[in-house]
C-alpha positions as CSV (number, residue, x, y, z in Angstrom):
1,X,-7.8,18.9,-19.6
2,X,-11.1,17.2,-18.8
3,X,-11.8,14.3,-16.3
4,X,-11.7,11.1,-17.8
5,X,-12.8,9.1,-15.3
6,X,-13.2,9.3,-11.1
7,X,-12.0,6.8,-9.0
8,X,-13.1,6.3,-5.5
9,X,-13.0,2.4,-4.0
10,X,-14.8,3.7,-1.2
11,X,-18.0,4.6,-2.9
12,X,-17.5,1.5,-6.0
13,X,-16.6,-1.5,-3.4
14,X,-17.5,-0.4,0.4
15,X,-15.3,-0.3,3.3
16,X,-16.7,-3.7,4.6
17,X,-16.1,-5.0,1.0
18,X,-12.2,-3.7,1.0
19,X,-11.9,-5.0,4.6
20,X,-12.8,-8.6,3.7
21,X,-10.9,-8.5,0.2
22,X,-8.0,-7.0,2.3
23,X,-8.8,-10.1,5.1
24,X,-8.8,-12.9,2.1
25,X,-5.1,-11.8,1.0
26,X,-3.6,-11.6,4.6
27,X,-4.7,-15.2,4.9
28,X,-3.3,-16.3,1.3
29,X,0.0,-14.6,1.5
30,X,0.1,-15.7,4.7
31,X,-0.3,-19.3,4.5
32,X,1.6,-19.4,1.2
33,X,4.7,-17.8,1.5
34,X,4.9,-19.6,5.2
35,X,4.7,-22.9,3.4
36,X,7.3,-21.9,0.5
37,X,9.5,-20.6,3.3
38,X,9.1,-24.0,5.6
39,X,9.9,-25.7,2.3
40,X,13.1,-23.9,2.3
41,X,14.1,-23.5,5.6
42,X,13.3,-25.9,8.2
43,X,14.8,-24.1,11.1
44,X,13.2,-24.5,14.8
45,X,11.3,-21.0,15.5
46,X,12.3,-18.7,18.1
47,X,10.2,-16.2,20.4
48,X,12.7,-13.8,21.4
49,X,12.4,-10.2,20.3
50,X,8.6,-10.2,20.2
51,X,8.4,-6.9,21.0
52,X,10.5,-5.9,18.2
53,X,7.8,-7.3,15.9
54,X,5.0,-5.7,17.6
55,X,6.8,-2.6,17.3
56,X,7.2,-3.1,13.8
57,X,3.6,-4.2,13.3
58,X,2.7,-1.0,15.1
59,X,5.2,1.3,12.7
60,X,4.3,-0.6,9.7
61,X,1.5,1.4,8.7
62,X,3.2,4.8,8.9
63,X,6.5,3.8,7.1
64,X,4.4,2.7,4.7
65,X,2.8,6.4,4.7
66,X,6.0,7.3,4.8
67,X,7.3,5.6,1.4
68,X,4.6,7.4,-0.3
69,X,5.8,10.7,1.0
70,X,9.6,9.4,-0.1
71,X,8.4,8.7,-3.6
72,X,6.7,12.4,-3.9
73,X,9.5,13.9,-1.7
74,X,10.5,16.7,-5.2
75,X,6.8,17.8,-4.4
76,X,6.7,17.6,-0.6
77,X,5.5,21.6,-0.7
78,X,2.4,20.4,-2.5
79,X,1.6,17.2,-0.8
80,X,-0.6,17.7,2.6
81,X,-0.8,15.4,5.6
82,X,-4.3,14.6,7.8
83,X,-4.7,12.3,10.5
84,X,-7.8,11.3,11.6
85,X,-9.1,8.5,13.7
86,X,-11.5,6.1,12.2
87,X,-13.8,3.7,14.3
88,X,-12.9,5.3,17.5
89,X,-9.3,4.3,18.0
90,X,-7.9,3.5,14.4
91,X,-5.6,6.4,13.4
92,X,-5.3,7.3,9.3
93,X,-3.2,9.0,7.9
94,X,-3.9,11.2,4.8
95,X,-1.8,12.2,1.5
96,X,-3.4,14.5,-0.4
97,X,-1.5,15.7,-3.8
98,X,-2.6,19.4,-4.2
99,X,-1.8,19.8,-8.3
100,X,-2.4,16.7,-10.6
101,X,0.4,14.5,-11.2
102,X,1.3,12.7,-14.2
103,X,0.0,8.8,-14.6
104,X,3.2,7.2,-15.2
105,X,4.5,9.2,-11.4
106,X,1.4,8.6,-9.7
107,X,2.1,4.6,-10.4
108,X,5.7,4.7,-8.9
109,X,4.2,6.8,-5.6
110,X,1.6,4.1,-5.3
111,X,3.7,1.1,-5.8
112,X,7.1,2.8,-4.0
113,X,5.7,0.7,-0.7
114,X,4.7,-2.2,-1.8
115,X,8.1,-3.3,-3.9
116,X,10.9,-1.8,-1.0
117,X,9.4,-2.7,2.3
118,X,8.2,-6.3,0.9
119,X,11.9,-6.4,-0.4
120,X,13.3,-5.8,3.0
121,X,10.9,-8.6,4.8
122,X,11.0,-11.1,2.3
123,X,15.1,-10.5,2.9
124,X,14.8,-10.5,6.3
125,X,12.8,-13.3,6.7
126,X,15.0,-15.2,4.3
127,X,18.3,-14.4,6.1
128,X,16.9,-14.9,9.4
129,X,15.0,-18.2,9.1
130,X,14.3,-18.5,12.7
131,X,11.7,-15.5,12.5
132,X,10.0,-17.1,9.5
133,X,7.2,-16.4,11.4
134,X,7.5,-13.1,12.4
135,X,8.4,-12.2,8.5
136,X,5.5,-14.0,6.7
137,X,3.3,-12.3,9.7
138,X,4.9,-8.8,8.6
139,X,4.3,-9.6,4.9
140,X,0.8,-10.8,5.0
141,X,0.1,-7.2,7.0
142,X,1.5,-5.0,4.5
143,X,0.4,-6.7,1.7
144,X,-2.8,-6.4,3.0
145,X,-2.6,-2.7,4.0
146,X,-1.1,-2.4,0.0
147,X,-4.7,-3.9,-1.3
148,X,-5.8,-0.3,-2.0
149,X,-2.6,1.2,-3.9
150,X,-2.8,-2.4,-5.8
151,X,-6.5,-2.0,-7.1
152,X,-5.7,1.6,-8.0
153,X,-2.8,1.0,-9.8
154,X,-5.0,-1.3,-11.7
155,X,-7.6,0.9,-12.7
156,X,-5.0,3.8,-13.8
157,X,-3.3,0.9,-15.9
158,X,-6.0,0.9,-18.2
159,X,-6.6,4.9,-18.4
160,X,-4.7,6.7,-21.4
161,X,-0.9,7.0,-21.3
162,X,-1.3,10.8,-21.5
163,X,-3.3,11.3,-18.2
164,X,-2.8,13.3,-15.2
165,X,-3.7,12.5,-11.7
166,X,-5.7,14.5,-9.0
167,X,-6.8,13.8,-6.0
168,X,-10.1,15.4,-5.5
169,X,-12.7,14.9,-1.8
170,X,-14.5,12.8,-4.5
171,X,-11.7,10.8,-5.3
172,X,-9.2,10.6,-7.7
173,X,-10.1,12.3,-11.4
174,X,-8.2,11.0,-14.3
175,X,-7.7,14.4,-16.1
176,X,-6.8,14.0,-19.9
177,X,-6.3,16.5,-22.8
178,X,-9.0,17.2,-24.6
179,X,-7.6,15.5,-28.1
180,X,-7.8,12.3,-25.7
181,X,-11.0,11.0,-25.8
């Protein structure tokens, strides 16, 4: 196997650049899918539970973590967790994949968190109208927090059917056989 091609969207866009792209689709999910939802429902909005959605908000990020690890769960004795706290008081969490991964695998582990807990709001927020709100809120966030896995899943689209995946401190290598040029 030889390497492809190396990904890293740190190094190619920036974190300020991912920040503000990540910003820009918070704002359009949002204010879309809160108008296609007012055109649906037009139910008077409620308050209550608030603290159930900032405790969702606050768990949102490691379930999402956690849907990852769900998705690799066969290789769990390969995969290795880091937490570390970024700009003094964020806390990220770290998958790392220890042996390369096949393409077509790597796609379902990143998208695995984007398609089943944007299910479960978009339900939720359809079922309970009242917490429209709340919901569109919820989506916007994750979708957001998904902008990474997204862009990824785009580059390896385009990579040869026959790839592997590692994940490398550089990045991640797409590793090909050699008689795939």
């Amino acid at each position: 196997m030889h390497c492809w091609k190396t990904l890293n969207l740190k190094h190619q866009f920036g974190t300020t650049r991912i920040f503000i792209m990540a910003s820009c689709v918070f704002i359009l999910i949002f204010t879309s899918s809160f108008v296609l939802l007012n055109l649906l429902h037009q139910e008077q909005f409620t308050d209550r539970y608030f603290w159930l959605f900032v405790l969702v908000t606050l768990l949102l990020y490691p379930m999402h973590k956690l849907f990852h690890f769900i998705a690799l769960f066969d290789l769990r004795k390969q995969v290795t967790f880091r937490i570390r706290i970024q700009y003094l008081f964020i806390p990220v969490i770290n998958l790392r994949i220890r042996e390369p991964i096949r393409k077509k695998r790597y796609l379902l582990v990143l998208l695995t968190p984007f398609i089943l807990i944007n299910f479960f709001i978009i339900a939720f927020t359809v079922y309970f109208p009242a917490y429209t709100h709340y919901g569109t809120l919820l989506l916007s966030y994750h979708c957001s927090l998904c902008l990474v896995d997204i862009l990824y899943v785009k580059y390896l689209l385009h990579s040869p059917k026959e790839a592997y995946i590692e994940e490398t401190p550089k990045g991640y290598e797409i590793l090909v056989p050699h008689t795939v040029g």
